[in-house]
PLY file of the C-alpha trace (Angstrom):
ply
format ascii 1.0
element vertex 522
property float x
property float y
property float z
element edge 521
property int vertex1
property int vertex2
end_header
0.00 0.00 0.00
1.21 3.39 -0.92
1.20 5.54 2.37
0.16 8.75 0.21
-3.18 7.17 -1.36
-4.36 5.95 2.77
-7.53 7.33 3.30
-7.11 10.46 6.08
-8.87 10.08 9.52
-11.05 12.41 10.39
-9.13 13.16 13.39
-5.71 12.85 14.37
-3.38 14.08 16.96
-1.06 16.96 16.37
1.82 14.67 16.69
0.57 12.57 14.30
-0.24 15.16 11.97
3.65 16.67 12.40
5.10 13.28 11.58
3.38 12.60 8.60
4.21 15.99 7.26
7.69 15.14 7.94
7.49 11.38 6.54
5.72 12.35 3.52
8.56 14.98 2.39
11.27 11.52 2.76
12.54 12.58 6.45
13.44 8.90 7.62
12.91 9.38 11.20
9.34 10.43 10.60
8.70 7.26 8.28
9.73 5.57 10.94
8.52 7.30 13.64
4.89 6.90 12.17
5.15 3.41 11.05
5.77 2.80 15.18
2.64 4.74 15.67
0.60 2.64 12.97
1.91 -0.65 15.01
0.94 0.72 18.18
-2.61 2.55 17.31
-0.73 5.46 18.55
-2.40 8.60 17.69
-4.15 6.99 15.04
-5.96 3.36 14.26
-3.94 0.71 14.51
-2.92 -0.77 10.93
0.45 -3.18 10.21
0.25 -3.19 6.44
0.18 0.80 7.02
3.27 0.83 9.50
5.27 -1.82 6.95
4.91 0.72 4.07
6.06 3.22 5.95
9.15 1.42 7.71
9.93 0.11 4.42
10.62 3.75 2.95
12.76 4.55 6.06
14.96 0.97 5.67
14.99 1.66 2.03
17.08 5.27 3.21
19.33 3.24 5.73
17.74 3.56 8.84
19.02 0.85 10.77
16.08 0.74 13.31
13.22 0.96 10.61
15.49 -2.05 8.97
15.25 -3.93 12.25
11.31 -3.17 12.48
10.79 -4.32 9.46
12.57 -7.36 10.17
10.31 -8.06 12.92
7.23 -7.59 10.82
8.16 -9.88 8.60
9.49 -12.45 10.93
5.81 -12.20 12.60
4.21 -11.84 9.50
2.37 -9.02 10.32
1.02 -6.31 7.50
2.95 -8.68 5.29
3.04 -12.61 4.15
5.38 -14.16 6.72
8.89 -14.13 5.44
12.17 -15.36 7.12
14.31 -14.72 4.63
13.12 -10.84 4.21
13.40 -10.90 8.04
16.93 -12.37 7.59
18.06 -10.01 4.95
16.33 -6.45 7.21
18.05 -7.78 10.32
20.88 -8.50 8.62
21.12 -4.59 7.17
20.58 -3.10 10.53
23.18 -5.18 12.09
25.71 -4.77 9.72
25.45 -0.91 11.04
25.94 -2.13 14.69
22.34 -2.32 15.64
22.20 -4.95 19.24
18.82 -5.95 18.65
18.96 -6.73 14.87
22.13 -8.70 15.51
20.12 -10.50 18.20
17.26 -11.29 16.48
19.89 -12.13 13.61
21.57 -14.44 15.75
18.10 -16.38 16.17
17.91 -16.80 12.75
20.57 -18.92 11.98
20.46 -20.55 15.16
17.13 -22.05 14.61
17.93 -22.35 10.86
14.60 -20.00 10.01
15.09 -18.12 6.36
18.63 -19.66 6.48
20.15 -23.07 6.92
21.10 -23.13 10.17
24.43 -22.21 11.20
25.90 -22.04 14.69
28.89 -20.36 13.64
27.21 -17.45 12.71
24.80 -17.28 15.34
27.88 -17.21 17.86
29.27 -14.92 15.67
25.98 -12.27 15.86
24.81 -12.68 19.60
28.80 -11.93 20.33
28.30 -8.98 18.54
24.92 -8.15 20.03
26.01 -9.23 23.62
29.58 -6.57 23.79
27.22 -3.24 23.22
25.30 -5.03 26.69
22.46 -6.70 24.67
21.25 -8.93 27.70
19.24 -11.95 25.52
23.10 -12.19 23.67
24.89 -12.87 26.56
22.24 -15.04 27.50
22.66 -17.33 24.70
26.28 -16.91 24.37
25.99 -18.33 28.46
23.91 -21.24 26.56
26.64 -21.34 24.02
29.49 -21.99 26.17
28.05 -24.13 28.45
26.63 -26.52 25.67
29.86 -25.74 23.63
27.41 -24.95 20.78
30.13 -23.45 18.00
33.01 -23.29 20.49
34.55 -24.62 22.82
32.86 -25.66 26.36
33.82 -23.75 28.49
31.54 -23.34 31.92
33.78 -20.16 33.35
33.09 -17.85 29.99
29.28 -19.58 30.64
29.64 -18.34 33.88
30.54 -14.62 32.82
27.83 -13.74 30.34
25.08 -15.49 32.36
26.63 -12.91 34.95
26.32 -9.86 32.71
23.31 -10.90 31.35
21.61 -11.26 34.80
23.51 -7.95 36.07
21.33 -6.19 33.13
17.99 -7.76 34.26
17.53 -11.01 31.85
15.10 -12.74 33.86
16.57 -16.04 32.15
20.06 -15.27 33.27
19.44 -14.69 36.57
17.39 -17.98 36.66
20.42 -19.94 34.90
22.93 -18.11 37.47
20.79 -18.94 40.47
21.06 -22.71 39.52
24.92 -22.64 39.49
25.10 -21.19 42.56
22.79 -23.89 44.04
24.59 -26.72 42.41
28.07 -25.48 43.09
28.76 -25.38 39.31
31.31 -23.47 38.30
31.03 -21.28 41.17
30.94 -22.08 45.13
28.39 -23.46 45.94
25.84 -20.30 48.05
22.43 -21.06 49.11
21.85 -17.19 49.81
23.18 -16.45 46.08
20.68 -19.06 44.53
18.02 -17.53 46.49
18.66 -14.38 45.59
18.91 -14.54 41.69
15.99 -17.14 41.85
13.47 -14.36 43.26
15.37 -11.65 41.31
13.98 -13.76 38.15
10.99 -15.07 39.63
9.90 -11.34 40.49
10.11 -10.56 36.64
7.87 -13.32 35.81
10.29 -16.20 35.17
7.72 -19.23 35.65
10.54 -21.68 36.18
12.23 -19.35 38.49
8.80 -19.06 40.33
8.36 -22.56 39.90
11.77 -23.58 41.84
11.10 -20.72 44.57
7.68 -22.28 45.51
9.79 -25.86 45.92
12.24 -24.55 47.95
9.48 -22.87 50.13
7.29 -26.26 49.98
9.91 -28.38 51.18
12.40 -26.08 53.02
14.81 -26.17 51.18
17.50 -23.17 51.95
14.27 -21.18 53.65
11.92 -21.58 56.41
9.32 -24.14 55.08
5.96 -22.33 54.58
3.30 -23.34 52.42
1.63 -20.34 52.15
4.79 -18.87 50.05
4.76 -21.83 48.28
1.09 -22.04 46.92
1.46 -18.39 46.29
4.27 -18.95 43.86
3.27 -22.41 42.55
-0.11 -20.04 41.48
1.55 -17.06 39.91
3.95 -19.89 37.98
0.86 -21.69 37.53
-1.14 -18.91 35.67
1.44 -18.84 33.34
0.67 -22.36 32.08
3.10 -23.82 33.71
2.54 -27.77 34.33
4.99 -28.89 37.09
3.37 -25.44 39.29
0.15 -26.69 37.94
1.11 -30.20 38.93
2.42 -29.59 42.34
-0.28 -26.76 43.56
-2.59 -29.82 42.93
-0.77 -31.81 45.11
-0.89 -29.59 47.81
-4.89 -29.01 47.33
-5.42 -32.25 47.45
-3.16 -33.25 50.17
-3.87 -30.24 52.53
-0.48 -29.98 52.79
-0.36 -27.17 54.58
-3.11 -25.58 53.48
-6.55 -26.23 53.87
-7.61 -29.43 51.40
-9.68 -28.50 48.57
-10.57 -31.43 46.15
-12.34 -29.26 44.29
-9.16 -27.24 43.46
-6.86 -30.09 43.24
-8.94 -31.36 40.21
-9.02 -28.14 38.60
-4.95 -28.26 38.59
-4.51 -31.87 37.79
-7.05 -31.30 34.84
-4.99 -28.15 33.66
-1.64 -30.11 33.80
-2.90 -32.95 32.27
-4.48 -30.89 29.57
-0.77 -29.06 29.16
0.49 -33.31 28.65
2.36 -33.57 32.33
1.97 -37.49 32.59
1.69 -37.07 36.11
-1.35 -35.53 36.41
-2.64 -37.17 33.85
-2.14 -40.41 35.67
-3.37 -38.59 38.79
-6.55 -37.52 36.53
-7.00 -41.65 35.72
-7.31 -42.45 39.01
-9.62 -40.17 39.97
-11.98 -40.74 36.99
-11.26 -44.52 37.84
-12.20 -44.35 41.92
-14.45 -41.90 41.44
-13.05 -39.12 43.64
-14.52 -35.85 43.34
-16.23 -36.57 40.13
-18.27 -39.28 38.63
-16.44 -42.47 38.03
-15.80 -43.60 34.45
-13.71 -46.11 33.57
-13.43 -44.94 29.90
-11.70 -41.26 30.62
-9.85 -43.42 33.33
-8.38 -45.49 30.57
-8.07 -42.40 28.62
-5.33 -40.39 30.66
-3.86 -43.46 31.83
-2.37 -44.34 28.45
-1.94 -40.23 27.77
0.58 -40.49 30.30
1.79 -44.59 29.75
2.34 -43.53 25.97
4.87 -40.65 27.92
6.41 -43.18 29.11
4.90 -43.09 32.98
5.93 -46.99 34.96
2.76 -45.74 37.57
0.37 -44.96 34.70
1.95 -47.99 32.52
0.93 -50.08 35.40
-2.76 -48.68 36.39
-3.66 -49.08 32.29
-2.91 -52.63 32.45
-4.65 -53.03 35.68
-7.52 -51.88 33.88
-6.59 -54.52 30.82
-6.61 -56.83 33.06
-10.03 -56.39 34.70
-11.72 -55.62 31.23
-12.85 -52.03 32.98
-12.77 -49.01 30.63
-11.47 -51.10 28.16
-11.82 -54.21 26.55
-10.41 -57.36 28.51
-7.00 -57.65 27.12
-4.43 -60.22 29.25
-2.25 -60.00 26.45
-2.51 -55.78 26.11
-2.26 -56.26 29.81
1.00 -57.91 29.71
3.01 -55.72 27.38
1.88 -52.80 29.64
2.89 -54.86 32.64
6.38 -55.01 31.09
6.83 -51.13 29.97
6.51 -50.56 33.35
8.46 -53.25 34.87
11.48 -52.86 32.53
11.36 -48.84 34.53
11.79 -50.63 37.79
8.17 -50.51 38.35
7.80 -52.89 41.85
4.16 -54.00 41.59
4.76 -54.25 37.76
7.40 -56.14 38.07
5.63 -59.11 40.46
2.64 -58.90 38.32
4.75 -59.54 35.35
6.21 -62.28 37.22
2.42 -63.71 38.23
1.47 -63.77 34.56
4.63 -65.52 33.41
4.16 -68.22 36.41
0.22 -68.68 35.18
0.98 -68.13 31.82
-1.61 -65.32 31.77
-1.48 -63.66 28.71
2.06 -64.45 27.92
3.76 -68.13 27.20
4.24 -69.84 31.15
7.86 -69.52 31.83
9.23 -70.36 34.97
12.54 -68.84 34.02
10.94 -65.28 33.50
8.19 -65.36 36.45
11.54 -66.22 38.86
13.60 -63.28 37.15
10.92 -60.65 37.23
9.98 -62.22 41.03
13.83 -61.83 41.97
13.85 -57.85 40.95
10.97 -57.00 43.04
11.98 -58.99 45.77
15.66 -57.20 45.86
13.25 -54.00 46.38
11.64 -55.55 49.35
8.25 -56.50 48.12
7.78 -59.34 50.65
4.99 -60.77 48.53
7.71 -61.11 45.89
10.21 -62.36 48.22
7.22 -65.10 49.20
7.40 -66.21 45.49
11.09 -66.93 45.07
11.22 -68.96 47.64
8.17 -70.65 46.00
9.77 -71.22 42.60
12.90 -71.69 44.03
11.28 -74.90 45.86
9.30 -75.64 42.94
12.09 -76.69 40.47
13.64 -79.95 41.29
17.17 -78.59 41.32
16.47 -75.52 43.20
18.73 -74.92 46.63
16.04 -75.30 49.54
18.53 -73.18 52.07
18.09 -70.40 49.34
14.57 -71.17 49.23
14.34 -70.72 53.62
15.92 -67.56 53.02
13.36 -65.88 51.28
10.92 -67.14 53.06
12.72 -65.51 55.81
13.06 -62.36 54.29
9.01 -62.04 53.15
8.72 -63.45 57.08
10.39 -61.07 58.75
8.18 -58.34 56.30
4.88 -59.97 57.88
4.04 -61.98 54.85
1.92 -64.69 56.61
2.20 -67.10 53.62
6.06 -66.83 54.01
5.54 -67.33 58.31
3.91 -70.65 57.74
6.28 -71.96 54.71
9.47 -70.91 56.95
7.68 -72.84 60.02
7.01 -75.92 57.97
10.81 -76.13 56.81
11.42 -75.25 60.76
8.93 -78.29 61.74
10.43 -81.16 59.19
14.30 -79.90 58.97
13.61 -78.72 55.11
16.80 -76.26 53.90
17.40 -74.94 57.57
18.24 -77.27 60.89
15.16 -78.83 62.49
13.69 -76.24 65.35
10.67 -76.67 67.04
10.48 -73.71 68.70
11.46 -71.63 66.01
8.55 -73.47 64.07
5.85 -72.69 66.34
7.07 -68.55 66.87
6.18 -68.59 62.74
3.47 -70.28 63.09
1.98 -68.20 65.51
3.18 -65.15 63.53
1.18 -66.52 61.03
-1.69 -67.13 63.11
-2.23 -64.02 64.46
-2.80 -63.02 60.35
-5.91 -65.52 60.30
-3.77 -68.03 58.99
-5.73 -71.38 59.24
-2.97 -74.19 58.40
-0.78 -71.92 60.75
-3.62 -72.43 63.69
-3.81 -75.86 63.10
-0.28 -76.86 63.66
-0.34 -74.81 66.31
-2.89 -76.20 67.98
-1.70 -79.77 67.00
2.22 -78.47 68.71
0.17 -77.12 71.88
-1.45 -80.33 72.80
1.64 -82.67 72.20
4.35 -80.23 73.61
6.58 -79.95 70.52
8.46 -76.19 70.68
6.06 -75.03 74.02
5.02 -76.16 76.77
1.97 -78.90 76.46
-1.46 -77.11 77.04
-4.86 -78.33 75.96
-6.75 -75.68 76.43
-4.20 -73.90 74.00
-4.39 -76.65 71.71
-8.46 -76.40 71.62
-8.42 -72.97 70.89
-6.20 -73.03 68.32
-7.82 -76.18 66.68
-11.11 -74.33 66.86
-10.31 -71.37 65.12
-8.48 -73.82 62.20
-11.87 -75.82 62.12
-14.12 -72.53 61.78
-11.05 -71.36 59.04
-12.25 -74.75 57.02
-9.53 -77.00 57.83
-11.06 -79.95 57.53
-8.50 -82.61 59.95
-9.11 -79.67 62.43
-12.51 -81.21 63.53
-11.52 -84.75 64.33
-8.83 -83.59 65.39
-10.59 -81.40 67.87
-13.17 -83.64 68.78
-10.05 -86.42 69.80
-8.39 -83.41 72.18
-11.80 -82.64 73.83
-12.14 -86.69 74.43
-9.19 -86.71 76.30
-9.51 -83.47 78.79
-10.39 -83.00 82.21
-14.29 -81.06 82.40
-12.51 -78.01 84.19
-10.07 -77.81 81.06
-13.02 -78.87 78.41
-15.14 -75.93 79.83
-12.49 -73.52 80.20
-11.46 -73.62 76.57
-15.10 -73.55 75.74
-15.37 -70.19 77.24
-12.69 -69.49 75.88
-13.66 -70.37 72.34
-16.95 -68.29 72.90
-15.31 -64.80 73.94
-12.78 -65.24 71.31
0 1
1 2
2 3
3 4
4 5
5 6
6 7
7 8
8 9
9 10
10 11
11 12
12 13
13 14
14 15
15 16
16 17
17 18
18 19
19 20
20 21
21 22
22 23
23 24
24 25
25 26
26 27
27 28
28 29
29 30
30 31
31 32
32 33
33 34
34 35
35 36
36 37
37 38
38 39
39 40
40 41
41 42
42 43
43 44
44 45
45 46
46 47
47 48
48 49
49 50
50 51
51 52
52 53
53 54
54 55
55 56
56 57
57 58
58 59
59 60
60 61
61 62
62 63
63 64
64 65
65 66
66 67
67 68
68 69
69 70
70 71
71 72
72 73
73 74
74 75
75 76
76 77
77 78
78 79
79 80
80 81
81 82
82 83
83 84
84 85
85 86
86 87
87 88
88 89
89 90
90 91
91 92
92 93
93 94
94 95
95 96
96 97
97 98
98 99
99 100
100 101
101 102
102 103
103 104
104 105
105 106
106 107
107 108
108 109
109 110
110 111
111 112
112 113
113 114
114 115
115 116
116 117
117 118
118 119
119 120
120 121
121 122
122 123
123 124
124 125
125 126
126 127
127 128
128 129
129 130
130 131
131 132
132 133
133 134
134 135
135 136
136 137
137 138
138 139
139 140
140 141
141 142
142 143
143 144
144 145
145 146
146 147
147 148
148 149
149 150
150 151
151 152
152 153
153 154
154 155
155 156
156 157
157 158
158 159
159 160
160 161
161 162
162 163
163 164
164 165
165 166
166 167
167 168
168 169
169 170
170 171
171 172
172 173
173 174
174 175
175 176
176 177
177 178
178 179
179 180
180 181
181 182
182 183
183 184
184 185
185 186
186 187
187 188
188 189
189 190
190 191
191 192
192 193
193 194
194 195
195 196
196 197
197 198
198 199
199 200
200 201
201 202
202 203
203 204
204 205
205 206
206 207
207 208
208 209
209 210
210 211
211 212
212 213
213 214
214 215
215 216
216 217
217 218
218 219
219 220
220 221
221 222
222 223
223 224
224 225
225 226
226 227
227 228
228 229
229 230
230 231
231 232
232 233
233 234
234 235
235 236
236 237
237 238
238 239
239 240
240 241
241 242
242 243
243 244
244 245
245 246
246 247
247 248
248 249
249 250
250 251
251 252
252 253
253 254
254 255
255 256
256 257
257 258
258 259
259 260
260 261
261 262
262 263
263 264
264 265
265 266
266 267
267 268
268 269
269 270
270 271
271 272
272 273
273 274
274 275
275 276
276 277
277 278
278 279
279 280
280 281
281 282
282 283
283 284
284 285
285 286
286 287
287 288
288 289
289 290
290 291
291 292
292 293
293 294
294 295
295 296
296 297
297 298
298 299
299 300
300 301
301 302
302 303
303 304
304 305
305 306
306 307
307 308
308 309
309 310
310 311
311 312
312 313
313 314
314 315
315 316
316 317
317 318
318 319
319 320
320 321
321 322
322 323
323 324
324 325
325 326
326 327
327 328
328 329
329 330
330 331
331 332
332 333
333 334
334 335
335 336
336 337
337 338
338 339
339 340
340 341
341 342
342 343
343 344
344 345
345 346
346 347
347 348
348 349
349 350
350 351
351 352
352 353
353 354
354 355
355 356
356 357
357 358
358 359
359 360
360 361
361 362
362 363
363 364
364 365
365 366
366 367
367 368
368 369
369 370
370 371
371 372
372 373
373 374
374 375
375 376
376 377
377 378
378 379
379 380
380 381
381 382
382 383
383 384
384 385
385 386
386 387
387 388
388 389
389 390
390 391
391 392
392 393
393 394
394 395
395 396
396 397
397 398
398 399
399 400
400 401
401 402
402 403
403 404
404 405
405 406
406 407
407 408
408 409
409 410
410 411
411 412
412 413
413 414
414 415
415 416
416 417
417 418
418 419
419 420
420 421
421 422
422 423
423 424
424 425
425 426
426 427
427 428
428 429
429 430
430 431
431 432
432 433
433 434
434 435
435 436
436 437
437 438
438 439
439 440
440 441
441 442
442 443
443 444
444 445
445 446
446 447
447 448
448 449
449 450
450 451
451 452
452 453
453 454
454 455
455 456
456 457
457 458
458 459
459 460
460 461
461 462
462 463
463 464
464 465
465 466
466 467
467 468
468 469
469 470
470 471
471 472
472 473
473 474
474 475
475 476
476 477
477 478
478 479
479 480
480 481
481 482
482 483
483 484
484 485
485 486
486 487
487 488
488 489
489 490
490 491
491 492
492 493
493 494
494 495
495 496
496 497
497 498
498 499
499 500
500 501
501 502
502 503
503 504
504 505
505 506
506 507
507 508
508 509
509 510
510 511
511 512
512 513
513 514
514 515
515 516
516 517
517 518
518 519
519 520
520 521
């Protein structure tokens, strides 16, 4: 559009009025003076294609700032057709002529390859230029430069210096990249008070991630007082911005009423936001409640849904709860094979429940070809994480094949035993009773039994009851003996009744009718 054939407004300001004189008798200030105002709606309706004609006239005469606004119009396409290579060749005018921001913006360019294969060489080259007349994004990304040893060298202590500068002058970014070496010690001595200090010098500007790390440290106490009310208060502004792990962990907190009063309500309004934004945590967090039915109606479906949003992200917890749902046929159709390979993404992560589920379906064969081999191995890696239930099932295996060690066998019994694992308490008393991979021990049998017992164990009551009456590993008491025996026959042991009825035979009335009474308060 020529800028002499616009249509005049019927009112304009003085200014305005001035400039345009000026611009329309080829003064390149004024064109570019009143293409600024035609970006900006400044004194006149706003209008890009206007404000491109007219910074066009004032690059065409050299102006190295109407070159560099131009630049930027075409770069965001605005008045004009998108265009990286015109913004390429404007920037590159104005920087030639020392203009910082043009050799900035020029430095992006080739960086990111836009209008230009990419070229790190010259993108070092530009932000250089951009960052010695105190351009603070240049000495940013010459920070990023060194540090990544992008086009030069590594080198951490020149990283060090321009993230310096760069934060000095204000860059949010900088000060957010210098607070982080001074937490980690990187480069620098390690200063707690330092990282603080650039972290809300950043977060103060706006930085979500600097806000982001400032309401962690507050949450957990790290480096500060621990206070949760600082800590929703910046997970929130960090939040606003649309950012997930704020998003994320202000859930968290709302749902927890972690220091703050609990608000399910608001806790689902976060996860759903985060999980929206694709963090796989809340998305898995989303699942379950859509799967439990926790603060909003339950449906399996939209359980299944976020589940594999965040499995296909590669989340063992939301790998595992998907296959759950496989397995049961709920939200989705009844899959033991699906189930399975879900199972195993999740397990191969080190997922512990995975891992002995995986281990279940290779034992059973659900699902997946029964191997023994595989149900031991993926058995063995939860057990070495403590999963007694795992531990249980080595042991079982382990006794199961016909050359398996039975001393290795007792020991993870022992180990699931000593977790509470009732199954494991009665297998380690039965090798205790009959001298089976550990040294016959009576009373060693009869403490697991009762250990096991005490769980509702019914096998584990009978022998007990059976050891009480005969004396074997405590001392001989019927009345004992009948009140174990009676709890085995009412937990449908079936030689517990005989059995019973035998002991009864052969006790004095006072005993009979004491472990009656007994029997009946229990």
């Amino acid at each position: 559009m020529d800028p002499a054939t616009a249509p005049a407004q019927e009112r304009h300001t003085a200014e305005f009025l001035r400039i345009k004189g000026l611009a329309e008798r080829g003064v390149a200030s004024a064109q570019h003076s009143l293409g600024f105002m035609y970006v900006n709606g400044q004194g006149v309706p706003q209008d890009h294609a206007l404000a491109v004609a007219w910074y066009r006239k004032a690059a065409a005469a050299g102006l190295e700032q109407a070159q560099y606004n131009l630049g930027v119009m075409y770069q965001k396409g605005q008045g004009v057709a998108q265009d990286h290579e015109q913004a390429l060749h404007w920037y590159g005018c104005a920087a030639e002529q020392g203009y910082a921001p043009a050799q900035y913006n020029l430095g992006w360019l080739y960086a990111k390859g836009q209008g230009t294969p990419a070229d790190v060489h010259k993108a070092l080259h530009w932000f250089r230029q951009a960052a010695q007349q105190g351009d603070a994004g240049a000495q940013h990304n010459l920070g990023l430069m060194y540090e990544g040893g992008k086009g030069i060298a590594q080198d951490q202590d020149a990283a060090l210096m321009w993230y310096r500068r760069a934060a000095e002058g204000g860059y949010a970014r900088a000060q957010f990249a210098l607070a982080l070496r001074y937490d980690s010690g990187q480069s620098v001595a390690r200063d707690p008070g330092q990282a603080l200090e650039w972290m809300r010098r950043a977060a103060d500007q706006g930085h979500a991630p600097a806000q982001f790390n400032l309401g962690l440290r507050y949450d957990k106490g790290q480096d500060v007082a621990q206070d949760s009310t600082q800590a929703v208060a910046w997970y929130k502004r960090s939040a606003d911005q649309g950012h997930l792990s704020s998003q994320f962990n202000l859930a968290l907190m709302y749902d927890s009423g972690h220091g703050i009063e609990r608000d399910e309500a608001q806790a689902l309004i976060w996860y759903r936001r985060a999980a929206e934004g694709g963090h796989a945590g809340a998305q898995d967090n989303l699942g379950l409640r859509y799967e439990h039915g926790q603060g909003i109606e339950r449906d399996a479906g939209l359980a299944a849904h976020w589940y594999r949003k965040a499995a296909e992200q590669g989340l063992p917890a939301a790998q595992y709860h998907l296959a759950q749902l496989f397995d049961a046929g709920q939200g989705v159709g009844h899959d033991p094979a699906e189930a399975a390979l879900w199972y195993a993404q999740a397990a191969e992560q080190g997922h512990l429940r995975a891992q002995f589920d995986l281990g279940l379906r290779y034992d059973a064969g659900n699902g997946v070809a029964q191997d023994p081999v595989r149900a031991l191995d993926w058995y063995r890696r939860a057990a070495v994480q403590g999963y007694t239930p795992a531990q249980h099932m080595v042991g079982v295996l382990i006794e199961r094949d016909e050359h398996g060690n039975p001393r290795e066998a007792a020991d993870w019994y022992r180990k699931a035993a000593e977790g509470g694992h009732a199954l494991a308490q009665f297998a380690l008393a039965l090798r205790y009773d009959s001298a089976h991979g550990v040294e016959r021990d009576y009373e060693a049998a009869h403490f697991w039994y009762l250990c096991a017992a005490r769980q509702g164990h019914a096998r584990a009551q009978f022998n007990l009851g059976v050891m009480a009456a005969a004396g074997q590993g405590t001392l001989r008491d019927p009345v004992v003996a009948y009140g174990w025996l009676h709890r085995a026959a009412m937990g449908g042991v079936p030689a517990a009744t005989p059995y019973l009825k035998r002991l009864a035979a052969r006790m004095a009335p006072v005993q009979l009718a004491q472990a009656q009474v007994l029997t009946e308060d229990a």
